[in-house]
Structure formats: structure tokens, C-alpha cells
N, C-alpha and C positions, 0 to 999 in steps of 0.2 A: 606237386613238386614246387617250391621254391626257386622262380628264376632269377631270383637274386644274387643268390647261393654262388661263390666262386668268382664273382664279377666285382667291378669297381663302380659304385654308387658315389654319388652325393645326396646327402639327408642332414634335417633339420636337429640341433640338438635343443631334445625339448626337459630330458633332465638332467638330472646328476646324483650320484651317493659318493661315500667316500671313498673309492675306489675305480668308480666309475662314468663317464657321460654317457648317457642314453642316445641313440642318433636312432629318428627315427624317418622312415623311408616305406610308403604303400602301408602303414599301417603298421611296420613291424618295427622294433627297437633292437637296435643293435648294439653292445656294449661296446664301447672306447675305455682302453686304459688309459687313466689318468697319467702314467709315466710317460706315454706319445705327446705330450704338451697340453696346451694351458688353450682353454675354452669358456665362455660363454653359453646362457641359453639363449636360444634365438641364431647361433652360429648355423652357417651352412658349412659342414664337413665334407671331403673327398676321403674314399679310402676303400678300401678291399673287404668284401663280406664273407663269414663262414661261418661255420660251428665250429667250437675248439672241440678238447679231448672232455668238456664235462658236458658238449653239446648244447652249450651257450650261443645265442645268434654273436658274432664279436663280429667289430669293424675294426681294420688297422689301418693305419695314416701311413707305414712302411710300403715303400717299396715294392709290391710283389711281380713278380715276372710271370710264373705259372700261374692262370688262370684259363677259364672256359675260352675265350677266346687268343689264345698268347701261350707259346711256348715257353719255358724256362726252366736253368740247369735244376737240379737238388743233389744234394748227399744223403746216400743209403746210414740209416743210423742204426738197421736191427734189421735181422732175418725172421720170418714165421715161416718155418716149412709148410703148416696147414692153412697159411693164408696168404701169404707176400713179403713183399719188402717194405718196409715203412722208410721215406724221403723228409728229410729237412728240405725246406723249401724257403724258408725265411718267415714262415705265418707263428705269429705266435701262439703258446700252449697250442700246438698242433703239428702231428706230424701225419703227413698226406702216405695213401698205401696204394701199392700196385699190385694189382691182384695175381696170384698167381695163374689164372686165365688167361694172362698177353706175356708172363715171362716163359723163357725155353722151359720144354717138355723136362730136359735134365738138369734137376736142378744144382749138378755141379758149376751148373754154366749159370745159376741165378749172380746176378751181380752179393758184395759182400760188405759189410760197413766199411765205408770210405770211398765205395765206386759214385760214379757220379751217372745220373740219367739227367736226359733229354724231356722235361713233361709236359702237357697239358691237363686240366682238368676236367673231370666230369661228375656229372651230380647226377644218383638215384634215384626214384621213387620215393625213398626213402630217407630223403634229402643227405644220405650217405656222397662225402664227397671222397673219387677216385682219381689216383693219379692214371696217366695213357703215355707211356712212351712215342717220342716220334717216330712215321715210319720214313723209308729213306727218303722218301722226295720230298719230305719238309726238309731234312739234311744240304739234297741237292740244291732246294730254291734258298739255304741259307748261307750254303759256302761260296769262295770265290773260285776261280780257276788255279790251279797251280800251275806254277814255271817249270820249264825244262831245265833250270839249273842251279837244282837244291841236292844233287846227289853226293852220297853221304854225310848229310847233313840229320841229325839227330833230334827226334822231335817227339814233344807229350803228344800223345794219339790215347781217345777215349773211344771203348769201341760199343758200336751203337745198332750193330747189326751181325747174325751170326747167318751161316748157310755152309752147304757141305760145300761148296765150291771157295769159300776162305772164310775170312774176317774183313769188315768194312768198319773205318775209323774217320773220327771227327778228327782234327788237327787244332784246337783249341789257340794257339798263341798265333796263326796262321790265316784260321777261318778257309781251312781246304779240306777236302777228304782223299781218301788213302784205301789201301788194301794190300792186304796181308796174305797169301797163298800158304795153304797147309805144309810147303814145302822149308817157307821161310820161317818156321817157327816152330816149337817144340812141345808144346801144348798148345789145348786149342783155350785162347784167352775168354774170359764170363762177356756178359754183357753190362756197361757200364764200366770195366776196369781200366782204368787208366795206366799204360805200356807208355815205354820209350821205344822209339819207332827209327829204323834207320832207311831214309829213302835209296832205292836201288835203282828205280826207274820211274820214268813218264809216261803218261797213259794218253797219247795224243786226243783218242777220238772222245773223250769225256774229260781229259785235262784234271787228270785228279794222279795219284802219286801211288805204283808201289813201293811197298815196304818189308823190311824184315825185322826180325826179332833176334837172328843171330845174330853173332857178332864176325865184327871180317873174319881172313882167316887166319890173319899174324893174331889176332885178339883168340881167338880159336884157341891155339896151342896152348895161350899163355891160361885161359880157364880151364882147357882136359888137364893140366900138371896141377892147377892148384885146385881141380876136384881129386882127383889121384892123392895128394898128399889130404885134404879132408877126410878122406878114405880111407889113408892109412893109420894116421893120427884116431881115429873113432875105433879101429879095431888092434887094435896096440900096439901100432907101431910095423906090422906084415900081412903080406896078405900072400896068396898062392899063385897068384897071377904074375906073369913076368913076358919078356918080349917075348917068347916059345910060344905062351899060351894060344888058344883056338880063336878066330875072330868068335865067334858064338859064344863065346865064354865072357871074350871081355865086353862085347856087345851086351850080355844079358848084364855085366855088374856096373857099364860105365854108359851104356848106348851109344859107343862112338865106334867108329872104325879102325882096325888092327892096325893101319899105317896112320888114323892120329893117334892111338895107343903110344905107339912106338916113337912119336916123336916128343909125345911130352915126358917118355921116359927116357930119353936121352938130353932131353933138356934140363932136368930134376939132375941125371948123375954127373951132369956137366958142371951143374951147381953145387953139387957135393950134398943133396939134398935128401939120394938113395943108394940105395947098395942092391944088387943083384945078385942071386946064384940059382941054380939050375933046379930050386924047389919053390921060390916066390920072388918077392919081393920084400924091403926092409929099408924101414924111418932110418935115418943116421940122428941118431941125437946131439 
């Protein structure tokens, strides 16, 4: 194995082609693109070593956060049901994969292009380089404490950890973590997807933030009336449901409760929005 591989070197540039500086390091040559700036032979180089996608040794003089030893963020760019998530990471001609070995068992809950993970890297046998999500106590040693007086205050949360007891999220603009209770949200969110998050409470003895995903409950009403009209606008303008109807009824077509049913359909024919009679419901055009 290569323990080179995934780490940050300095090495001698001993050639060049037109496209390329050779850096070489223990013997091995590592390609530099010419586009990262302007070199010398005899230069000593810093910079990040890998294989790209043609399995080239390449060095880059960028930036990189994820490596063998060092966390950092990436964006999911593709899904492989039979093999993982491929992340942008910032490495060039290269996108780093997470096997499906460390993501959840379902992979509804696989993160999805645009989610962001938490990585470090690891190298094969087979000088195959893998990304490793973090687990929480790297999260823990990297956030700060949260205050007791951020309530309802509205925040990006990327979530970074799933368990049947909730969702646990990073606070990115904040650098806190957070949690999410099955109770406060309506699906259960992937790993990796980035939610807007409304703090409800403080968690004294760990100093971290619950959160929700609903919305208050004046905000409530005002999305059961404009899912209700989505609703009825999609099936032409009626539907058979009306304040009579059975909670079970409107539960299975709305998942809300007969008495929020009822008040976003009084809010709609206040608006002149609907019309009622004793067989459905009906759009006013």
C-alpha cells in the first residue's frame, strides 16, 4: 500500500511535459497540472497526493480538507445503488466514494446529489482511495456549545447521524449540534441532507439544541389550506371530502387532523377560495 496516498507531501520537481510537472517523492512521480502555476526543475513542491479517475499518481497545490488524517465537508455528485455515493471533495479529475458498507441499511435514507457529508479518507490494499464519514464524537470535539437563547430561530442543519431515537444535525453557520425527535418532523430526513431547522429547545446537560421541522402552528394552518387547494387544483377543481368527512378519511388523503382539516377549510371559504355542499368540496374559480 502506498502511504503516501491521500496525504500532503513535499517533493522535488525533477521533470516536466507539456501538460505536466513530475514531483517526485520516495521514489515515486507524481503528476502536477500545469494550470496550478508556474514551476521549475529543482522546485520543492507542497501539495496533496492521489490517484485520479485514470489512476494517475497526481499531486495538487489546492487546498484539500479531506484527507488520511483531517476531516472535510464534500458534495454527493451521483448515486450507485451497487456501490455508494461518489463526493466532490475539491481533488481534481477525482471524485472520492463512500461505500455502501458505512451508509444506512435503507437506502432511502442514502444521502442524494447535493447532500453534503462530513469525510475523511482511507486507502486500500489496493491503493483504492475511500471516503469514511464522521462519527459523532468527531462532530462533538468540533462543535461549540449552544445558548439558551436562539428559540425559534431558523437554521441550515446538515444531518450527520441517523438512529430510531431521532435525527442528530450539524448547525453549519453556527458550528452547534442539534436534534430532531421523530415527533418534530414528518419524514425521517437521509444522511447528509441539508433541512432548515427551527430551534424549540435547549439541551442543558450536553448544551446542544432541539429542533423541528414543522412549522409553528399559525404557519400550520396557513400550509394544511394551501395543501388543500394543491389538491384540489390537481384533481379538477373537487374533491369528496368536506367538514362531515371521517377523521380517517382525511387523515389517510391529507395526514392531518379533522380539527386542522376544518380550520384551513374555513380559512379558504373566508377567502372565497371554496365552496361546500353536503357531497364534497369545490375550487371557486
Amino acid at each position: 500500500m502506498n502511504h503516501l496516498l491521500a496525504t500532503v507531501i513535499t517533493g522535488l520537481v525533477k521533470e516536466e511535459n507539456s501538460q505536466f510537472y513530475l514531483v517526485q517523492k520516495e521514489g515515486l512521480s507524481f503528476a502536477l497540472a500545469k494550470e496550478e502555476g508556474s514551476h521549475s526543475l529543482g522546485d520543492m513542491v507542497k501539495g496533496f497526493v492521489y490517484t485520479d479517475m485514470k489512476h494517475r499518481l497526481r499531486l495538487t497545490t489546492k487546498p484539500i480538507d479531506s484527507r488520511r488524517d483531517h476531516y472535510g465537508w464534500g458534495e454527493v455528485t451521483t448515486v450507485r445503488r451497487d456501490l455508494g455515493v461518489f463526493v466532490d471533495t475539491g481533488i481534481p479529475d477525482k471524485e472520492i466514494v463512500v461505500s455502501l458498507d458505512v451508509l444506512p441499511e435503507l437506502k432511502d435514507l442514502w444521502p442524494k446529489k447535493g447532500d453534503r457529508l462530513y469525510l475523511k479518507l482511507v486507502v486500500d490494499k489496493k491503493d483504492r482511495i475511500w471516503g469514511l464519514p464522521a462519527e459523532p464524537e468527531i462532530f462533538q470535539r468540533l462543535a461549540n456549545p449552544a445558548y439558551d437563547n436562539m428559540q425559534n430561530q431558523s437554521l441550515p442543519a446538515i444531518v450527520y447521524r441517523l438512529k430510531l431515537s431521532g435525527t442528530f444535525v450539524y448547525l453549519p453557520e453556527n458550528n452547534m449540534l442539534g436534534f430532531i425527535h421523530p415527533s418534530e418532523r414528518y419524514t425521517e430526513p437521509r444522511l447528509g441532507q441539508v433541512l432548515t431547522a427551527r430551534v424549540i429547545g435547549f439541551r442543558e446537560r450536553d448544551r446542544t439544541l432541539n429542533l423541528s421541522l414543522k412549522p409553528r402552528s399559525f404557519e400550520m394552518l396557513e400550509n394544511d389550506a394551501q395543501m388543500i387547494l394543491t389538491y384540489l387544483k390537481s384533481n379538477g377543481g373537487y374533491m369528496t371530502l368536506n367538514d362531515k368527512s371521517s377523521p380517517e378519511d382525511i387523515k389517510a388523503i391529507f395526514g392531518i387532523s379533522k380539527g386542522q382539516f376544518k380550520k384551513a377549510l374555513g380559512g379558504l371559504m373566508k377567502a372565497n377560495k371554496i365552496k361546500q355542499d353536503v357531497t364534497g368540496t369545490e375550487l371557486i374559480s
